[in-house]
PAPASE-495209 format. One record per residue: residue number from 1; residue in one letter; x, y, z of N, C-alpha, C in turn. Coordinates in pm, 1 decimal, always signed. Example, Ala and Ser with C-alpha at 12.3 -4.5 7.8 and 13.67 -1.06 7.14 Angstrom:
<rolos>
<rolo num="1" residu="a" n_xx="+1319.0" n_yy="-569.0" n_zz="+780.0" ca_xx="+1230.0" ca_yy="-450.0" ca_zz="+780.0" c_xx="+1320.0" c_yy="-330.0" c_zz="+780.0"/>
<rolo num="2" residu="s" n_xx="+1285.0" n_yy="-225.0" n_zz="+708.0" ca_xx="+1367.0" ca_yy="-106.0" ca_zz="+714.0" c_xx="+1290.0" c_yy="+3.0" c_zz="+787.0"/>
</rolos>
This chain:
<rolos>
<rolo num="1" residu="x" n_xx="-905.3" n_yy="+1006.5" n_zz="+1840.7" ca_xx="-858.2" ca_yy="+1043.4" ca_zz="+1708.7" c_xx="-975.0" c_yy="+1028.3" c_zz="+1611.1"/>
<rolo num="2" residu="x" n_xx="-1006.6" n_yy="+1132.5" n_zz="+1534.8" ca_xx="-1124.9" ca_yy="+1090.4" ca_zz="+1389.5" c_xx="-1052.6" c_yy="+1095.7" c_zz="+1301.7"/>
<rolo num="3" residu="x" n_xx="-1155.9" n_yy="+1026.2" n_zz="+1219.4" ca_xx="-1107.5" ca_yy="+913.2" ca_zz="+1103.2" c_xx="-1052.9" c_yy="+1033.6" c_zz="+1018.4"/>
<rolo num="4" residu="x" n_xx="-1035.4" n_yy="+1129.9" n_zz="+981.4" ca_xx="-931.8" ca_yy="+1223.8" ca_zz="+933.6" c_xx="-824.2" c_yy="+1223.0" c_zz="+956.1"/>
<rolo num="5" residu="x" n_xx="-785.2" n_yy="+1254.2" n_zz="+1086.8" ca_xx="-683.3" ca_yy="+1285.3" ca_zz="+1189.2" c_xx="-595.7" c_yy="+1115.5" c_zz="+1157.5"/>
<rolo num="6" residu="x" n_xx="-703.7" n_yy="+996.5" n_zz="+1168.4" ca_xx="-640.1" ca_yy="+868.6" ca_zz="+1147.8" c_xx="-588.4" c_yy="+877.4" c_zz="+1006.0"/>
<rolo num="7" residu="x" n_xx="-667.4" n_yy="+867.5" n_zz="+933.2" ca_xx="-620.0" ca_yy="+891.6" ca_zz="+758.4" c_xx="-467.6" c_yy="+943.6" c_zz="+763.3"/>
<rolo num="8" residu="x" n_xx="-475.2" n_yy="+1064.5" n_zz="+794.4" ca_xx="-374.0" ca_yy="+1187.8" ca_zz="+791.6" c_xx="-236.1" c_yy="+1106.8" c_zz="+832.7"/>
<rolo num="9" residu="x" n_xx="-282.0" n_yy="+1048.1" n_zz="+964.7" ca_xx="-136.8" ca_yy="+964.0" ca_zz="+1031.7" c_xx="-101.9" c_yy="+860.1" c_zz="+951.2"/>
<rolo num="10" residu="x" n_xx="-182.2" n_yy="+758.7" n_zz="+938.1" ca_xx="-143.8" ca_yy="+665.3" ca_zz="+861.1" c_xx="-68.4" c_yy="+685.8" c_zz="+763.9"/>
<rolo num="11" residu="x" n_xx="-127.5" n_yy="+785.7" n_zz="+660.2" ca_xx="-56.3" ca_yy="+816.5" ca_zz="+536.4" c_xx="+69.3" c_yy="+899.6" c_zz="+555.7"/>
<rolo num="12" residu="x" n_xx="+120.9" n_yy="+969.7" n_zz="+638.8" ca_xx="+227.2" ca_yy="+1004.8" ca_zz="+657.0" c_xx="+340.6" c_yy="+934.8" c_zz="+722.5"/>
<rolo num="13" residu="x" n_xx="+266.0" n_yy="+838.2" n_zz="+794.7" ca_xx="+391.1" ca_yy="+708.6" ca_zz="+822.6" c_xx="+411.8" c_yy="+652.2" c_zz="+697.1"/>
<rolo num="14" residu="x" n_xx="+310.9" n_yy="+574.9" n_zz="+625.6" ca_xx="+348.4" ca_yy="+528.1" ca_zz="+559.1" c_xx="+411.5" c_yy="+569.0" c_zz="+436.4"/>
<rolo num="15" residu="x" n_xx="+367.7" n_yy="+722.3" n_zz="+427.6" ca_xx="+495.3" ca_yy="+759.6" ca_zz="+291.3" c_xx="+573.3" c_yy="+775.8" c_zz="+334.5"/>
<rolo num="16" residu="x" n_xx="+626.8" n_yy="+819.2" n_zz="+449.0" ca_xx="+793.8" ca_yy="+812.4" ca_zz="+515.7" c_xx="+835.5" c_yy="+736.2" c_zz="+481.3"/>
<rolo num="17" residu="x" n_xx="+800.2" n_yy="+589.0" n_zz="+490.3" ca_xx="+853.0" ca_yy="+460.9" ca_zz="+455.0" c_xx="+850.6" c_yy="+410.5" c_zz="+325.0"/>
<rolo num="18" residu="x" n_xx="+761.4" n_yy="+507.7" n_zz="+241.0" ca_xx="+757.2" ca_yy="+478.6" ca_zz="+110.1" c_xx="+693.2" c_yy="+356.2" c_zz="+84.9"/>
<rolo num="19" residu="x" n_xx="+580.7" n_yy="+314.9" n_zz="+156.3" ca_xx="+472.1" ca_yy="+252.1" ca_zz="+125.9" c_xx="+327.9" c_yy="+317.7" c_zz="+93.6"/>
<rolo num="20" residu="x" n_xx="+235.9" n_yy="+224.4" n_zz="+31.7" ca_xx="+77.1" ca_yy="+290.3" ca_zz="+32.8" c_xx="+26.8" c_yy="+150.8" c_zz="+139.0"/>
<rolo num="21" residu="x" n_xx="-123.0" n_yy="+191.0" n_zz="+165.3" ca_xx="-209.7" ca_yy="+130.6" ca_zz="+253.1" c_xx="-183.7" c_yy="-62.5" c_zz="+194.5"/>
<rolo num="22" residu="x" n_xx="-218.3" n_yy="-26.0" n_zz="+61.1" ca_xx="-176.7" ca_yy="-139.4" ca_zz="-31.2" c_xx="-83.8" c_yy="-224.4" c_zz="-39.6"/>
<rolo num="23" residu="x" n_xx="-14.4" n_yy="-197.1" n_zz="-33.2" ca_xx="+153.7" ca_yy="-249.6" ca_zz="-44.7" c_xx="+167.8" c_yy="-281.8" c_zz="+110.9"/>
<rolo num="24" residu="x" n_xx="+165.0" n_yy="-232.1" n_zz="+217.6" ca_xx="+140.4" ca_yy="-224.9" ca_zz="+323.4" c_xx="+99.6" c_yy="-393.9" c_zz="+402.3"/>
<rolo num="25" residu="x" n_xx="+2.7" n_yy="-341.6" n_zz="+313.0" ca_xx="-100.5" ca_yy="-473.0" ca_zz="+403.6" c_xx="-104.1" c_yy="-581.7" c_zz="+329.6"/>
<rolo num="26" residu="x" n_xx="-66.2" n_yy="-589.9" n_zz="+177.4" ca_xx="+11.2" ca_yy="-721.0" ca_zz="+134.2" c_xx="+185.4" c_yy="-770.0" c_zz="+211.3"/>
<rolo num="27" residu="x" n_xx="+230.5" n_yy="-682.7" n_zz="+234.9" ca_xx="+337.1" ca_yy="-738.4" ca_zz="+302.5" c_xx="+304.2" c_yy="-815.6" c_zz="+436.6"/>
<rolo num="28" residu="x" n_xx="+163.9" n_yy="-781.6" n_zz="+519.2" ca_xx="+161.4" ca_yy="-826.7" ca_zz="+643.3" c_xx="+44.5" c_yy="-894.5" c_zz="+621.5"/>
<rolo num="29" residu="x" n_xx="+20.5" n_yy="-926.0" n_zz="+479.8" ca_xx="-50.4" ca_yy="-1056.9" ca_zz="+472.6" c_xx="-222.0" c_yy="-1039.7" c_zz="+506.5"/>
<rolo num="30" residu="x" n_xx="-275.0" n_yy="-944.5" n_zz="+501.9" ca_xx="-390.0" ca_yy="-851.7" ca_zz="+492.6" c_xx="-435.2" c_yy="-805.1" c_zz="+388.8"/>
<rolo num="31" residu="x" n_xx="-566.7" n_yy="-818.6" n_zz="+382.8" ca_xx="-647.3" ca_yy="-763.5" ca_zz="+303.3" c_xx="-662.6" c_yy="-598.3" c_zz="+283.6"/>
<rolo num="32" residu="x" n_xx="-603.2" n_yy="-554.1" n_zz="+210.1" ca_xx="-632.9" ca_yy="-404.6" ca_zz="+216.4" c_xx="-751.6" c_yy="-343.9" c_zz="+221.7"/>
<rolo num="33" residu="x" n_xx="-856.8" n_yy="-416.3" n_zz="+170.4" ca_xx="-993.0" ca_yy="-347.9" ca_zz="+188.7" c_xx="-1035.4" c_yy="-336.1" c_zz="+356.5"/>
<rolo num="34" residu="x" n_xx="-1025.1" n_yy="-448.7" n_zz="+396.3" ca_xx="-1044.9" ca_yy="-488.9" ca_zz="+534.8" c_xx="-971.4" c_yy="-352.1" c_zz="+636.6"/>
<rolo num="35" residu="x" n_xx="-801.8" n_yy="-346.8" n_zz="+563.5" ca_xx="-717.9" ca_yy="-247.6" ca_zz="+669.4" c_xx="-829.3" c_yy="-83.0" c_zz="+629.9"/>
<rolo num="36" residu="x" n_xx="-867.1" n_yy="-71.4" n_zz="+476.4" ca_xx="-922.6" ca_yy="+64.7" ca_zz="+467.0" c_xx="-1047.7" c_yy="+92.2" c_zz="+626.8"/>
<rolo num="37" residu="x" n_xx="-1134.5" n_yy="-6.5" n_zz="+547.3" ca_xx="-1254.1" ca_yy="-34.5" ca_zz="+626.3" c_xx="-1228.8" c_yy="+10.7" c_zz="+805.8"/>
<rolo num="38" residu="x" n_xx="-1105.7" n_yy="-78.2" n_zz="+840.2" ca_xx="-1060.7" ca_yy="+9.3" ca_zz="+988.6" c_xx="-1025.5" c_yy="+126.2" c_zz="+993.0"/>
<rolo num="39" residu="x" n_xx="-963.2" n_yy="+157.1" n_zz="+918.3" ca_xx="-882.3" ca_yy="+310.2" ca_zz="+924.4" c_xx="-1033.1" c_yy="+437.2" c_zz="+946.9"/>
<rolo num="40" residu="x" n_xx="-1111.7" n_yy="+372.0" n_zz="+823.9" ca_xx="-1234.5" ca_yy="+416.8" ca_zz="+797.0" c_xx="-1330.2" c_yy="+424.4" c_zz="+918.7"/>
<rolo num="41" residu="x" n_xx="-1263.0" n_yy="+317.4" n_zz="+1007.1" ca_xx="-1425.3" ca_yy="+292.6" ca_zz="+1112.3" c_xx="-1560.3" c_yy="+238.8" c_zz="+1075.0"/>
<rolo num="42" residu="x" n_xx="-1516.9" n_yy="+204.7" n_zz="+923.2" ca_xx="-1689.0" ca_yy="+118.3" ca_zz="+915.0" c_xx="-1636.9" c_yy="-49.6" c_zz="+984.4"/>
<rolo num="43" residu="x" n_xx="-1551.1" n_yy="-74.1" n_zz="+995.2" ca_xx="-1523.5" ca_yy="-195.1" ca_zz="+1097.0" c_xx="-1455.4" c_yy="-152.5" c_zz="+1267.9"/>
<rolo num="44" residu="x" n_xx="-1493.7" n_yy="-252.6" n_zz="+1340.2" ca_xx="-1459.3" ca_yy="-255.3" ca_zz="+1481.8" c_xx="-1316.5" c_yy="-300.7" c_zz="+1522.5"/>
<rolo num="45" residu="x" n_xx="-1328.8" n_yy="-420.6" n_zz="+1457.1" ca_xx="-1198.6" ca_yy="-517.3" ca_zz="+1482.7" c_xx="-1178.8" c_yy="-572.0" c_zz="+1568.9"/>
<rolo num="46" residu="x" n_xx="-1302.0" n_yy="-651.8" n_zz="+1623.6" ca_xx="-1344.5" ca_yy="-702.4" ca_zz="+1750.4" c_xx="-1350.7" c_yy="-831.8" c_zz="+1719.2"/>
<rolo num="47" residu="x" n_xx="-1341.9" n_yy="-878.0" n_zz="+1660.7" ca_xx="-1353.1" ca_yy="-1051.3" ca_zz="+1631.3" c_xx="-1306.8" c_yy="-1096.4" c_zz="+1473.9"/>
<rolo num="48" residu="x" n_xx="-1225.8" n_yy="-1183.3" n_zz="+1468.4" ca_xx="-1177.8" ca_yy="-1289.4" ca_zz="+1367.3" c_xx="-1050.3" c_yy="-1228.9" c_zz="+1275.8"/>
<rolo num="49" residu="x" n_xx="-1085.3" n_yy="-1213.3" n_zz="+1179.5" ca_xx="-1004.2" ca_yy="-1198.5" ca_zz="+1058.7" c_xx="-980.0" c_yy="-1032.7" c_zz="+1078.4"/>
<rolo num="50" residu="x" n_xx="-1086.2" n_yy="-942.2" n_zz="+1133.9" ca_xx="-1115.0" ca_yy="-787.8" ca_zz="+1120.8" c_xx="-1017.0" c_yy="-737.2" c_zz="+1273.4"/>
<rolo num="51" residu="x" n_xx="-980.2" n_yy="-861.1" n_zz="+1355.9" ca_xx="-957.2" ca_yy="-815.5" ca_zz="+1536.7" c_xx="-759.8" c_yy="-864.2" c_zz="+1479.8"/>
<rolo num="52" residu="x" n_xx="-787.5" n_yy="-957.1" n_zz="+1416.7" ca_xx="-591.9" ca_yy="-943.3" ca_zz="+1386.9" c_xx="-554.7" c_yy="-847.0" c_zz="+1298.0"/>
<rolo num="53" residu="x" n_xx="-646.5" n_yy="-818.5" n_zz="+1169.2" ca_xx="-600.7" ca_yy="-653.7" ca_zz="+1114.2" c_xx="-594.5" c_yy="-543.5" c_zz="+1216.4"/>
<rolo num="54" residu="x" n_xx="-680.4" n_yy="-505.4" n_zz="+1271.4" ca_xx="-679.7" ca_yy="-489.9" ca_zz="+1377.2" c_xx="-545.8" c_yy="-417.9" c_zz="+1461.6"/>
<rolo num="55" residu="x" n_xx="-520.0" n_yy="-592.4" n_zz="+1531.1" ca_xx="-376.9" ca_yy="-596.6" ca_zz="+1597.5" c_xx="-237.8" c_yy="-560.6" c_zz="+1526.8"/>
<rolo num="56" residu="x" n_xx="-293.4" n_yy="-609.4" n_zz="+1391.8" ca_xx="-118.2" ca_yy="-567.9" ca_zz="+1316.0" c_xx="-146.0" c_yy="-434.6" c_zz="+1302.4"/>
<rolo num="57" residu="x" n_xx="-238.3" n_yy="-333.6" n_zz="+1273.1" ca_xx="-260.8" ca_yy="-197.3" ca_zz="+1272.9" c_xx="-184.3" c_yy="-143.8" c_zz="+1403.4"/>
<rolo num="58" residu="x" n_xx="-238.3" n_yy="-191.5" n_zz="+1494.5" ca_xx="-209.2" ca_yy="-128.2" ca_zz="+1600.6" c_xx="-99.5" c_yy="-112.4" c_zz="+1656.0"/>
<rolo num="59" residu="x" n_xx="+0.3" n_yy="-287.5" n_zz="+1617.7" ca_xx="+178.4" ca_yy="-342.4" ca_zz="+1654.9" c_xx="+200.1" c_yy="-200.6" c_zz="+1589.0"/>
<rolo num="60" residu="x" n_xx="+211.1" n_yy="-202.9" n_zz="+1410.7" ca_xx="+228.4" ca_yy="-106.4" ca_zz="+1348.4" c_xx="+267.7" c_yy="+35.9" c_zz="+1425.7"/>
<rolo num="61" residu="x" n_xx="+136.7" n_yy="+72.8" n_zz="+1377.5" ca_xx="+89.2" ca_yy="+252.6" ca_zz="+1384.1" c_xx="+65.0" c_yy="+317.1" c_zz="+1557.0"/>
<rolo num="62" residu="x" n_xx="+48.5" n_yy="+217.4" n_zz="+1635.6" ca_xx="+34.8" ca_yy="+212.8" ca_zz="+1766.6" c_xx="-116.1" c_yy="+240.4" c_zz="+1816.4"/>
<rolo num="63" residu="x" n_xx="-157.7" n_yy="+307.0" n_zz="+1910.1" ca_xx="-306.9" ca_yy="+293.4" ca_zz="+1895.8" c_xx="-424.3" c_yy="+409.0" c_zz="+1876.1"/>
<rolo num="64" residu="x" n_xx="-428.5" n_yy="+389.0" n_zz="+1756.3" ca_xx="-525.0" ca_yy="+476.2" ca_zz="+1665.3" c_xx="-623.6" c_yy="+455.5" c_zz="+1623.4"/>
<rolo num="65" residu="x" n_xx="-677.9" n_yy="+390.3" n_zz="+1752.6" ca_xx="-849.7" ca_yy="+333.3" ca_zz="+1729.5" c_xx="-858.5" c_yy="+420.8" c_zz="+1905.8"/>
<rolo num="66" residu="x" n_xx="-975.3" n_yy="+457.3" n_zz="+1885.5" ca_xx="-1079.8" ca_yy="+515.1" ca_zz="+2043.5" c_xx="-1058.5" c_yy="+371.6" c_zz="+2106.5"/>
<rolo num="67" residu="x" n_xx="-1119.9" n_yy="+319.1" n_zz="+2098.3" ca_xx="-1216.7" ca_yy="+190.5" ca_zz="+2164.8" c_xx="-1012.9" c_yy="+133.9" c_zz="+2277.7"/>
</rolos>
């Protein structure tokens, strides 16, 4: 999936539900910059604080990272 194609999904789940990225990731206790940054691919999410955003992305949205 590229980071378009990811964008694209994300944001259409989440307006179904009538959330933003924002609202989102304060409910699950996340940093929203951090969740952009993945969505984005300038992070991995391979270790610490960036690998459980990460995981709740993934419980979430299911798996919409390559790796």
């Amino acid at each position: 999936m590229t980071i378009e194609q990811r964008r694209a999904f994300v944001g259409q789940k989440l307006e179904s539900i009538g959330e933003t990225v924002t609202s989102w990731s304060k409910k699950n206790s996340l940093d929203h910059r951090i969740v952009n940054d993945l969505i984005d691919g300038k992070f991995l999410g391979t270790r610490g604080v960036t690998l459980k955003a990460r995981t709740q992305i993934e419980a979430f949205f299911g798996n919409i990272f390559d790796n």
